[in-house]
BAGU-313642 format. One record per atom (N, C-alpha, C): x, y negated, z negated; residue in three letters. Coordinates in steps of 0.1 Angstrom, whole numbers, plus 5000, padded with zeros to 4 digits. Atoms other than C-alpha are relative to their C-alpha. Layout:
N
XYZALA
...
***
This chain:
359
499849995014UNK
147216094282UNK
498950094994UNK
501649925005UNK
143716274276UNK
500250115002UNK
499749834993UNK
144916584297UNK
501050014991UNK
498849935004UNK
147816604275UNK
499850004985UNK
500649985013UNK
145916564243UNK
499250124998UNK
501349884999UNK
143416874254UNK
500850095001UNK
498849965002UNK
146717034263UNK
500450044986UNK
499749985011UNK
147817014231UNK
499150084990UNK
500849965008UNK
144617074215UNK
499750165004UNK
500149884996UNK
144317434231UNK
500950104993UNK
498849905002UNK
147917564219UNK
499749914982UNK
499650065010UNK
147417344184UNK
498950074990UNK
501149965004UNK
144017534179UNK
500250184994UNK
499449865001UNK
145517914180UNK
500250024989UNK
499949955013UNK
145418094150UNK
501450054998UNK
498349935007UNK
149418224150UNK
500449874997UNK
499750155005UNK
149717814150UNK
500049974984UNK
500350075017UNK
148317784112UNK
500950144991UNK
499249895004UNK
149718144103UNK
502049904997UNK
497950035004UNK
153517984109UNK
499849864992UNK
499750085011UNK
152717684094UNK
500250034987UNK
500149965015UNK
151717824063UNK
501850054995UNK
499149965010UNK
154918034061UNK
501349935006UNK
498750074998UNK
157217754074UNK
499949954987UNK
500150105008UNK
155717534046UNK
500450104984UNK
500449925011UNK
156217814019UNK
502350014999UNK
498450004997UNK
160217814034UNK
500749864992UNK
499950135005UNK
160217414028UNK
499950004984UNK
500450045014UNK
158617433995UNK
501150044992UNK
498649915010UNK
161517663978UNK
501449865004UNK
498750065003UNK
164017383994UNK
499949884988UNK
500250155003UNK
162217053981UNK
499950084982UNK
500449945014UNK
161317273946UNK
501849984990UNK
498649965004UNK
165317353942UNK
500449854999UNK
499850125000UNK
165616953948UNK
499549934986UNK
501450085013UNK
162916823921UNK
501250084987UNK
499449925014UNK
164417113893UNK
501849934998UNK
499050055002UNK
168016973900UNK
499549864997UNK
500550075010UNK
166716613893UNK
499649984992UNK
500350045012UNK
165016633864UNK
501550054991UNK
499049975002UNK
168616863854UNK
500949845001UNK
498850135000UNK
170716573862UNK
499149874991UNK
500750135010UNK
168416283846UNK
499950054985UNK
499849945013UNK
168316493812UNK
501349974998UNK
498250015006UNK
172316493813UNK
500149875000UNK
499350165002UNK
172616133820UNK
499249944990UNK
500950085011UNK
169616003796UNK
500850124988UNK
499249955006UNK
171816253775UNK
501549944989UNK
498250065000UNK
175616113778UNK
499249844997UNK
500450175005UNK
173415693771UNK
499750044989UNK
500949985014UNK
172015873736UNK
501350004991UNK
499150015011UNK
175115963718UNK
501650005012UNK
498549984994UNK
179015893727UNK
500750104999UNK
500049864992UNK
180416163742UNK
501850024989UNK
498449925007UNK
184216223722UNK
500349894988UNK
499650055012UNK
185616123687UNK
499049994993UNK
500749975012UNK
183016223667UNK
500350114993UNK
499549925008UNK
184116403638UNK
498750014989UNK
500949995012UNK
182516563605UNK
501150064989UNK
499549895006UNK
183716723573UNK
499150004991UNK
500549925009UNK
182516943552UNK
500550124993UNK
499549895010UNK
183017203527UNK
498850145002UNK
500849954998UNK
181817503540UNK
500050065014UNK
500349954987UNK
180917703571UNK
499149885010UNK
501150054989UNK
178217543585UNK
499749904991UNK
500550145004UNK
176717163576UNK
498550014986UNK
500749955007UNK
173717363559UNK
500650024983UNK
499249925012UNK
175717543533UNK
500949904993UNK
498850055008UNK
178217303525UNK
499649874989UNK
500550065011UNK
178117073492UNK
501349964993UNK
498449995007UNK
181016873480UNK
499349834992UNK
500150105008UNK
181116503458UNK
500949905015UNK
499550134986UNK
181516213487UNK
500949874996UNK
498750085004UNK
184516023468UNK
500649995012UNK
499249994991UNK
186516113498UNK
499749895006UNK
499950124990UNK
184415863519UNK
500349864997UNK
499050175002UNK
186515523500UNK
500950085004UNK
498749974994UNK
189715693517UNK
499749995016UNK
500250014983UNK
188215723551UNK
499449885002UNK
500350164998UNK
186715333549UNK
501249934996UNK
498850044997UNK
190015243540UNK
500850005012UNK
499249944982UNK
191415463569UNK
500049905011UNK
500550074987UNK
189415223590UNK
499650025011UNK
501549924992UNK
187015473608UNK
499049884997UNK
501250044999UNK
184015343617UNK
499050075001UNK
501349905001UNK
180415453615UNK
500150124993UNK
500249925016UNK
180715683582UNK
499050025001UNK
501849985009UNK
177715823577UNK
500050144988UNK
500349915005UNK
177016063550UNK
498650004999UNK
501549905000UNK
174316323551UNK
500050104990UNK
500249945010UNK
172816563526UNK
498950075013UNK
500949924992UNK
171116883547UNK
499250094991UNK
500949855007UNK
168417123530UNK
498750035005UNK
501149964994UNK
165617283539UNK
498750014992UNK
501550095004UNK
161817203532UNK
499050095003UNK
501150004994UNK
158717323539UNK
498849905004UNK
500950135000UNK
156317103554UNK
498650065001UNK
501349925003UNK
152817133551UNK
499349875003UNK
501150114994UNK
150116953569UNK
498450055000UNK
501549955001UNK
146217003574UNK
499750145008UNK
500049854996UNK
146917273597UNK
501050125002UNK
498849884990UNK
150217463599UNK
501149964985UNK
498850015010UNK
152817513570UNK
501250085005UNK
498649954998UNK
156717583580UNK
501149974997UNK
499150065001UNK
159917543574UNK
501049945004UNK
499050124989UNK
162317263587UNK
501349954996UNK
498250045006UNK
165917153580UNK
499949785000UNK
500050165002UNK
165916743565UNK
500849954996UNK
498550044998UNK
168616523569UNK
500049854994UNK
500450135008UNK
168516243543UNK
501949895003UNK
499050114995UNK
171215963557UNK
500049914992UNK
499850115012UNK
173015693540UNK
499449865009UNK
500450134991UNK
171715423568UNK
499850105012UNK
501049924992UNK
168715573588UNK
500349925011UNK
499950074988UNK
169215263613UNK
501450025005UNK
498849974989UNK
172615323625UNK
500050145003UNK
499849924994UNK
172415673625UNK
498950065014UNK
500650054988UNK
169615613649UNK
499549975014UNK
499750124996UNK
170615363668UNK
500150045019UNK
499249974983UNK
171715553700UNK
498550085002UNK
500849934991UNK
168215693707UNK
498649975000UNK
500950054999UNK
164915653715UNK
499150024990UNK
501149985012UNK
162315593688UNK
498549915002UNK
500950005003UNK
158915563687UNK
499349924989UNK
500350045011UNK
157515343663UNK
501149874994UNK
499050055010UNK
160115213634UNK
501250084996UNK
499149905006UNK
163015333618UNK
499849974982UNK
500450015012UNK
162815413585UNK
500549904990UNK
498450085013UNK
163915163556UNK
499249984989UNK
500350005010UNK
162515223527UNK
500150164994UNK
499249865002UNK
163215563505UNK
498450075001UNK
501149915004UNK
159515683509UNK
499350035018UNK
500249954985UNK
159415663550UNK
501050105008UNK
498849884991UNK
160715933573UNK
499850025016UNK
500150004987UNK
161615963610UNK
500150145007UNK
500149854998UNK
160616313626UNK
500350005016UNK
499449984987UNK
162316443661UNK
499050045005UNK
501049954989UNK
159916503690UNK
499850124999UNK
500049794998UNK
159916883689UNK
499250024992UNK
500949975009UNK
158816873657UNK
498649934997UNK
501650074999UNK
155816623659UNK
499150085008UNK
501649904992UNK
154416853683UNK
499650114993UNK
500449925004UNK
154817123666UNK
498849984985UNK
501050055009UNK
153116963636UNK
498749945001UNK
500750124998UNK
151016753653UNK
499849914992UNK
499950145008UNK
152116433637UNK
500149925009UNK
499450134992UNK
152416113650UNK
500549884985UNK
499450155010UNK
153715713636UNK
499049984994UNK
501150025006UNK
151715673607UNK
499750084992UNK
500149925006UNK
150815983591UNK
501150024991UNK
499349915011UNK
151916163566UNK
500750144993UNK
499749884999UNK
153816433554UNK
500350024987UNK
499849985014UNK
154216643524UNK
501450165002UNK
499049934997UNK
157316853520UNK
500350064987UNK
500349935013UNK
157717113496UNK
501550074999UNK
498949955007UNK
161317253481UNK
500250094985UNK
500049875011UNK
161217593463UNK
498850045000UNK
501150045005UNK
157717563461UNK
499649954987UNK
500550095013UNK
158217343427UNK
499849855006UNK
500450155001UNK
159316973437UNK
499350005014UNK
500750044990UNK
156816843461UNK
500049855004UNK
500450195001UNK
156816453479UNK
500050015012UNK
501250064987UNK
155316283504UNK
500749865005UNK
499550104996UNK
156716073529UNK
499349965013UNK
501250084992UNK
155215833557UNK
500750045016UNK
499349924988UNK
155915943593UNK
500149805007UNK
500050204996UNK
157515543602UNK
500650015016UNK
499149964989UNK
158615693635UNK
500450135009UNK
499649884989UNK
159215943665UNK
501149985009UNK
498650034994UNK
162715963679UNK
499950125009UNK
499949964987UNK
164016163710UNK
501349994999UNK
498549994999UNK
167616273706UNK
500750105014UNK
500049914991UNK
167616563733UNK
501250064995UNK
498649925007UNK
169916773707UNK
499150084991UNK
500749965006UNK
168916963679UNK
499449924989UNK
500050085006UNK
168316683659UNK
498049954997UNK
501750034995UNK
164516663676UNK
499450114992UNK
500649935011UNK
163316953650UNK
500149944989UNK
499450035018UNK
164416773618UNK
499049874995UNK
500350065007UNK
163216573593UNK
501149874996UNK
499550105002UNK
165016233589UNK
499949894988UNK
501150065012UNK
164716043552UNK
501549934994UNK
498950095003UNK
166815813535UNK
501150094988UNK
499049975015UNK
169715923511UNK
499949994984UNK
500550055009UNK
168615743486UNK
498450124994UNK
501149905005UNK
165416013485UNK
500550154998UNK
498949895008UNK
168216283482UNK
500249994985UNK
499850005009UNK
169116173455UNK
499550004990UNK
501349965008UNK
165816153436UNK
499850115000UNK
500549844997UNK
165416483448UNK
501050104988UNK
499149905003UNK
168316653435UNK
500849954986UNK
499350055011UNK
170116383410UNK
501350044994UNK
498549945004UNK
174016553417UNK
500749925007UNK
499050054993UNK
174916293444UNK
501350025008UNK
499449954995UNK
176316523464UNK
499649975011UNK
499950044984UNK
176916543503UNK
499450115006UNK
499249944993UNK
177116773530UNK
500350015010UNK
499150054990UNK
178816663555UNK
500549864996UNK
499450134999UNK
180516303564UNK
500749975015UNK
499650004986UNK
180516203599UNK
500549865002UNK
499450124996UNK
182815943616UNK
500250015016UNK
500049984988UNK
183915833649UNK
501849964997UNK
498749995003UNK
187915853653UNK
500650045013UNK
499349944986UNK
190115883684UNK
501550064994UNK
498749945001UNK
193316003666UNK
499850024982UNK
499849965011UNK
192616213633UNK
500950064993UNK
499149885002UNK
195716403630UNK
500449974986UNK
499650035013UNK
197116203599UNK
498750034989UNK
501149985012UNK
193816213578UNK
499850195001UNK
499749854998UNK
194016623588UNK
501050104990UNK
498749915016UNK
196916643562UNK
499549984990UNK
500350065011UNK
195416443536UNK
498750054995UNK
501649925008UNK
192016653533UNK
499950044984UNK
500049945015UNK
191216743496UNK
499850155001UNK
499749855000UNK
191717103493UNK
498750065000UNK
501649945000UNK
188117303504UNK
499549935014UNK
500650064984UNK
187617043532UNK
500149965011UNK
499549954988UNK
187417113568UNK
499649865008UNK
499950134993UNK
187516843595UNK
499950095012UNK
500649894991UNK
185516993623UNK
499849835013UNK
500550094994UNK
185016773660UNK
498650045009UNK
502049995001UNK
181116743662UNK
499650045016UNK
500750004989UNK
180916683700UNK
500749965010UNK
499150044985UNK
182616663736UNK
499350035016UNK
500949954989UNK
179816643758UNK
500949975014UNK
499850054983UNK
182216483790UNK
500250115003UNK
499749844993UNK
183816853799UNK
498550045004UNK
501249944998UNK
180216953797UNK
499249945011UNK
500750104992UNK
178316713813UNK
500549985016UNK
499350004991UNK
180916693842UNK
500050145012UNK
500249864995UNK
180917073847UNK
498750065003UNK
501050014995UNK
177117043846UNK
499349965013UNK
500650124983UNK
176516793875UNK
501050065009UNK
499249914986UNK
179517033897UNK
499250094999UNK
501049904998UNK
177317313891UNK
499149965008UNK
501250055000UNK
173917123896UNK
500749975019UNK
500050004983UNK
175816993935UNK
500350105008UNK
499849874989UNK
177417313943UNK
499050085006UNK
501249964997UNK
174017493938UNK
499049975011UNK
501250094994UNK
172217213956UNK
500550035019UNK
499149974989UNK
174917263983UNK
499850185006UNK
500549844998UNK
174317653983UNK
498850025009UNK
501449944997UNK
170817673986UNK
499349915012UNK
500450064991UNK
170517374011UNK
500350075015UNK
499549864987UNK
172717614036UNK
499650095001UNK
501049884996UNK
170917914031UNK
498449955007UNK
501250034998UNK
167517694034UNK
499850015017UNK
499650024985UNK
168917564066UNK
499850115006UNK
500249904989UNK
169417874083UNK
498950064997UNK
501549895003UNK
166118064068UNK
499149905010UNK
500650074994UNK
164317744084UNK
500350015018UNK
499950024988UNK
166117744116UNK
499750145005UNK
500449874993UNK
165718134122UNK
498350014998UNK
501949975001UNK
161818104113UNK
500049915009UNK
500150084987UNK
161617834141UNK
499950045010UNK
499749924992UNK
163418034162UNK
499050085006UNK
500949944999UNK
161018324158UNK
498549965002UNK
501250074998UNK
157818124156UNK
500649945016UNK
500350094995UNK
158617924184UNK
500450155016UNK
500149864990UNK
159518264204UNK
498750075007UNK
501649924995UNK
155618454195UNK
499749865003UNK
500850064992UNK
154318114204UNK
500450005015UNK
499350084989UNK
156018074236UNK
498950165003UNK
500449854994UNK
155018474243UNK
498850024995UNK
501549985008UNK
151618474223UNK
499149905011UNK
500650134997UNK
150618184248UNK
499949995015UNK
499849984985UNK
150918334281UNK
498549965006UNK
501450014994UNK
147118294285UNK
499949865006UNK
500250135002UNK
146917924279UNK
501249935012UNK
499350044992UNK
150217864297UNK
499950015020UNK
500649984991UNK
148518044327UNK
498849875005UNK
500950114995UNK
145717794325UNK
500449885002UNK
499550144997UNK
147517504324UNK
501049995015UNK
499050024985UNK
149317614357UNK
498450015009UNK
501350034998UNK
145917694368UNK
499149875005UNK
500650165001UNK
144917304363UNK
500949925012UNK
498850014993UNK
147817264381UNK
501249884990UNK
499350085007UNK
149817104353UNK
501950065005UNK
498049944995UNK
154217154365UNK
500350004987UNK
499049885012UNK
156717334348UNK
500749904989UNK
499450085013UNK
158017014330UNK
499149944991UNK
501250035008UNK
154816914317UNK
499550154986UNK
500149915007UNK
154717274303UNK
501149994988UNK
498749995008UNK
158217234286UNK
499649884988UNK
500050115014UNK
157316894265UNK
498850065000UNK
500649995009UNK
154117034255UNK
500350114989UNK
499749875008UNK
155517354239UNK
501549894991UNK
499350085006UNK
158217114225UNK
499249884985UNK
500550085009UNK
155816894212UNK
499150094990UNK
501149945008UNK
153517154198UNK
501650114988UNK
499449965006UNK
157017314181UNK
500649884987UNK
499350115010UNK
158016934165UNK
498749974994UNK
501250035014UNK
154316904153UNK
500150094987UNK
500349885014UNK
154317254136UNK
501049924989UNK
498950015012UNK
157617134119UNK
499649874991UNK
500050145008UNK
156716774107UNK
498450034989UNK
500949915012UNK
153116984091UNK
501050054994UNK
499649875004UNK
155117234081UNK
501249904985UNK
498950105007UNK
157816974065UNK
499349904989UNK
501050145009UNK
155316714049UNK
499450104989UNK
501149885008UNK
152817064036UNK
501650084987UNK
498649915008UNK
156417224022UNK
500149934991UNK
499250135010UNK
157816934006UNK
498749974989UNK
500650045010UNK
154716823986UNK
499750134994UNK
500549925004UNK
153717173982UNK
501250064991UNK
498849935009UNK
157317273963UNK
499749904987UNK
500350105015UNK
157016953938UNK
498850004991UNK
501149995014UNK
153417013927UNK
499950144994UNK
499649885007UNK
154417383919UNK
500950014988UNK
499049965015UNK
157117333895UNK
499749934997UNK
501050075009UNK
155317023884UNK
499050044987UNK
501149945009UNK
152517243873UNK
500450094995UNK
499549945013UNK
154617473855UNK
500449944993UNK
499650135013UNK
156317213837UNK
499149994995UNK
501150075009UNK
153017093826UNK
499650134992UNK
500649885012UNK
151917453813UNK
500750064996UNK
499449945014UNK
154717563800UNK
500549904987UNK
499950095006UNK
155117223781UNK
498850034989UNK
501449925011UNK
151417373763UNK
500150084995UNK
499749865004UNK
152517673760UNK
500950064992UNK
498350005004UNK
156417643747UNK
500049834996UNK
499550155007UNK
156017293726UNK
501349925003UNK
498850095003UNK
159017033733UNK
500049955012UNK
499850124990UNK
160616873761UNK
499850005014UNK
500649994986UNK
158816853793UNK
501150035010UNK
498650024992UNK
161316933823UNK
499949865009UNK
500450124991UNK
159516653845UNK
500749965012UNK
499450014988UNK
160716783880UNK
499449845011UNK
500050064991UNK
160816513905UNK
500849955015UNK
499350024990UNK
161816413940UNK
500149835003UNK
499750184995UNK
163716103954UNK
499649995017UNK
500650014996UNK
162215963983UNK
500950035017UNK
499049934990UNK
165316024006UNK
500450134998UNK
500449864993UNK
165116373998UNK
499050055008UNK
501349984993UNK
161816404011UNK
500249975017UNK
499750064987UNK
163216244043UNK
501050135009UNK
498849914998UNK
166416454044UNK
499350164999UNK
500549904992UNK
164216744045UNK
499350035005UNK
500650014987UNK
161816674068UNK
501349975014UNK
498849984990UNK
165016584088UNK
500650125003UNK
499849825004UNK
166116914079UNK
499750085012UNK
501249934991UNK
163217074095UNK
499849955017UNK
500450034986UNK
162816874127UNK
501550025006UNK
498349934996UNK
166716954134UNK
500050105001UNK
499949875000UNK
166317274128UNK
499350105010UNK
500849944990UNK
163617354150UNK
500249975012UNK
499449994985UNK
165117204178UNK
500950025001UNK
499049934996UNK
167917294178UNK
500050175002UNK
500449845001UNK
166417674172UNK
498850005011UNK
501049974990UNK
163617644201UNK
500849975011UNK
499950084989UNK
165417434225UNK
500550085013UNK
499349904993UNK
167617744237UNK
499050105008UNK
500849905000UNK
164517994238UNK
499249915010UNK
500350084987UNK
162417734261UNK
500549985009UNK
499950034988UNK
164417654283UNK
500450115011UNK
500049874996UNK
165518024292UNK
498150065002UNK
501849934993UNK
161618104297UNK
499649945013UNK
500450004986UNK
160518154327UNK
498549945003UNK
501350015002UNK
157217994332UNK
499250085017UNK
***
C-alpha cells in the first residue's frame, strides 16, 4: 500500500497533472454555472405564479394605457352586482419623490383596499391602513434608500406637496416593485374629482359584461402568466438539456486528451516503475487511478468554482444595477450528477486509450 501511494505520488506530482486540472475544472465550472443560473430562473417563476393568480384578471379603463386614463367609477355598482370578485379601483399619477438624497420621479397607485390588493405578496413590515401610510415596492426602496418607518415626501406639479409614512416593503416581482402604493382615500384629498383609472377584477367568463361597457370603456385582460410560465420552464429544460450534451462530450474529449499526454508525458516514470519492477497491471490501475483522481479534483474544483462565479456577479451587479438579486444556486444532486458526469466521462474516454498502450 505504501509502494502504491509513492507510485501515485510521482505521477500526481507532475506539473501537466495541475495544468489539466485547472482546465478540466474551468470545463466543469461552465456546466455547474449553467445549473445554478437555471435555478435561480425557475425559483423566480414559481415564487412568481404563488404571488398573483395567473388567468381572469381583467381591468377597464378609459384610455390607452392605465396612466392616461380617467373616467367617474359608477360603473363599479354594475360589476358588484355582476358578482365579480376582488374589484379594486385604482387612481395612477405620477409624483416626484424627494428624500435627503436623490429626488425622481415615480408612478403612485392609490387603491381602494391596500390590504387585499396586497395580499398575494410578500411584504415587509405592515400594510398600509390609514390614509397617511404608504407601501413602496423593493426596487424602489433601493433606489431611494428607504426602509419601514421612514418617510416620504411626494411632490405633484411642484405645487401640492404631502408626506407619507413608509408602513412597508413589498416584493411583487412585476412592475409594481417601482411604485408608490397609498390609500384611495389620499387620492381623493389630493385631487377632490373622485375619479379612477382603472377597475380591476377577477372573472372567468366576461363576454356578457363586454356588451354592456359604457361607451369610452375598454375591458382589457391584465394577465396570463400559465402560457408564459410553462413556455419558460420548456425553455429553462431544453437549454439545461443542450448544454448538458455538449458539456458531456467537451468533458469526455478533454479526458480523452489529458489522459492521452499523461499516459505519453509519463514514459519516464512509467520506465521507473518497471525498473522497481512493479507489472503491467499494477501500471494500468495506477494510471486509472491517477485519471479518476484528476476527475473527482477536477469535478469538486469545477462545480464549486462555477457557483461562486455567477454568485459573485449576482452580488455586484445587484450594487451596481439596484433591484432583484438573481441568487444563483445549486441543488445538492446536481453537484452529485456532475461529478457523476465527470467520473463517467473519464472513463469511459481513458479506458480505450490505456488499455491499447503498450507499456
Amino acid at each position: 500500500m505504501i509502494g502504491l501511494i509513492y507510485y501515485l505520488k510521482i505521477f500526481l506530482l507532475k506539473k501537466g497533472f495541475l495544468q489539466s486540472t485547472f482546465t478540466l475544472s474551468l470545463l466543469i465550472a461552465s456546466l455547474s454555472s449553467a445549473y445554478s443560473l437555471a435555478n435561480s430562473v425557475a425559483f423566480k417563476t414559481e415564487s412568481f405564479s404563488s404571488y398573483i393568480p395567473s388567468s381572469g384578471l381583467y381591468m377597464i379603463l378609459n384610455g390607452s394605457t392605465p396612466s392616461e386614463s380617467l373616467f367617474n367609477p359608477t360603473f363599479a355598482t354594475l360589476l358588484r352586482d355582476s358578482g365579480l370578485s376582488q374589484i379594486s379601483l385604482q387612481r395612477l399619477f405620477k409624483a416626484k419623490i424627494i428624500t435627503s438624497t436623490c429626488t425622481f420621479e415615480v408612478m403612485v397607485r392609490a387603491v381602494d383596499d391596500v390590504k387585499a390588493f396586497l395580499k398575494h405578496y410578500n411584504v415587509n413590515g405592515s400594510l398600509a391602513s390609514n390614509i397617511l401610510d404608504a407601501n413602496v415596492g423593493e426596487l424602489l426602496a433601493l433606489r431611494a434608500g428607504v426602509k419601514v418607518g421612514d418617510s416620504l415626501i411626494l411632490s405633484l406639479a411642484g405645487e401640492r406637496i404631502f408626506k407619507v409614512n413608509v408602513s412597508g416593503v413589498f416584493r411583487s416581482l412585476s412592475q409594481l416593485d417601482s411604485e408608490v402604493i397609498v390609500s384611495l382615500a389620499l387620492s381623493e384629498k389630493v385631487f377632490g374629482d373622485g375619479k379612477v383609472s382603472v377597475i380591476e377584477f377577477y372573472s372567468e367568463n366576461v363576454r356578457v359584461l363586454a356588451n354592456v361597457l359604457p361607451r369610452g370603456l375598454r375591458l382589457l385582460k391584465v394577465q396570463a402568466t400559465e402560457p408564459f410560465l410553462e413556455g419558460l420552464s420548456l425553455q429553462t429544460s431544453a437549454f439545461l438539456q443542450a448544454w448538458s450534451t455538449v458539456a458531456c462530450t467537451l468533458i469526455a474529449a478533454a479526458f480523452y486528451t489529458v489522459s492521452s499526454r499523461l499516459t505519453m508525458e509519463s514514459g519516464y516514470e512509467i520506465g521507473l516503475l518497471r525498473a522497481l519492477g512493479a507489472r503491467k497491471r499494477l501500471i494500468y490501475f495506477i494510471m486509472f487511478a491517477i485519471i479518476l483522481t484528476l476527475s473527482l479534483i477536477s469535478s469538486i474544483l469545477g462545480t464549486a468554482l462555477g457557483v461562486v462565479v455567477v454568485q459573485s456577479i449576482s452580488w455586484t451587479l445587484s450594487y451596481a444595477f439596484p433591484g432583484m438579486p438573481l441568487e444563483p444556486f445549486l441543488e445538492p444532486f446536481q453537484a452529485i450528477q456532475i461529478t457523476v458526469l465527470a467520473l463517467s466521462s473519464s472513463i469511459a474516454s481513458c479506458t480505450i486509450y490505456i488499455l491499447r498502450w503498450r507499456f
